[in-house]
N, C-alpha and C positions, 0 to 999 in steps of 0.2 A: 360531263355532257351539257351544262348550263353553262352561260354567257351571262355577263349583265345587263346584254338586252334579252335573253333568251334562258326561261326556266322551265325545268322538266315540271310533269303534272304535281307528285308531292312535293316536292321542295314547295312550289306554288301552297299547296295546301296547307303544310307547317310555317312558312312564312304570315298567310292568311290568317291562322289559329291563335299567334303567338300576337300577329297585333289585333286583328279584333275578330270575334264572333259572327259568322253569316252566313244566314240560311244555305247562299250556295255551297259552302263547304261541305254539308252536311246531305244536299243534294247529290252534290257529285259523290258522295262517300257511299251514299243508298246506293248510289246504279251501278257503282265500280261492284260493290258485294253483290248486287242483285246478280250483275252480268255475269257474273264468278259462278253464284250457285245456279244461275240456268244452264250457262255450259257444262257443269259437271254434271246435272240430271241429266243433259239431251247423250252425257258420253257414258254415260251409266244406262240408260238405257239401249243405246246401240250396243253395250255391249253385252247387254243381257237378249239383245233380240239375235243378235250374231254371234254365240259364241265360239272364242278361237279354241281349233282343237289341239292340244299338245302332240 
């Protein structure tokens, strides 16, 4: 799915890592996790407000 003009999000990030060190890496890494665990609280909690019945 990359090109040599054109690289996916991690590839970009391991390329980043491997030659040097920078804050945004580690930026973008906070929000990608952050994003992760607020969407699984906002689905954890719908589905504790709605639960399905069997």
């Amino acid at each position: 799915m990359a090109s040599p003009t054109l690289q996916t999000l991690p590839v970009k990030m391991w390329t980043t890592l491997r030659q040097d060190l920078t804050p945004v890496i580690a930026v973008a890494s906070t929000l990608l996790i952050g994003l992760s665990v607020l969407v699984m609280v906002i689905a954890a909690a719908l589905r504790r407000r709605n639960p399905i019945s069997a």
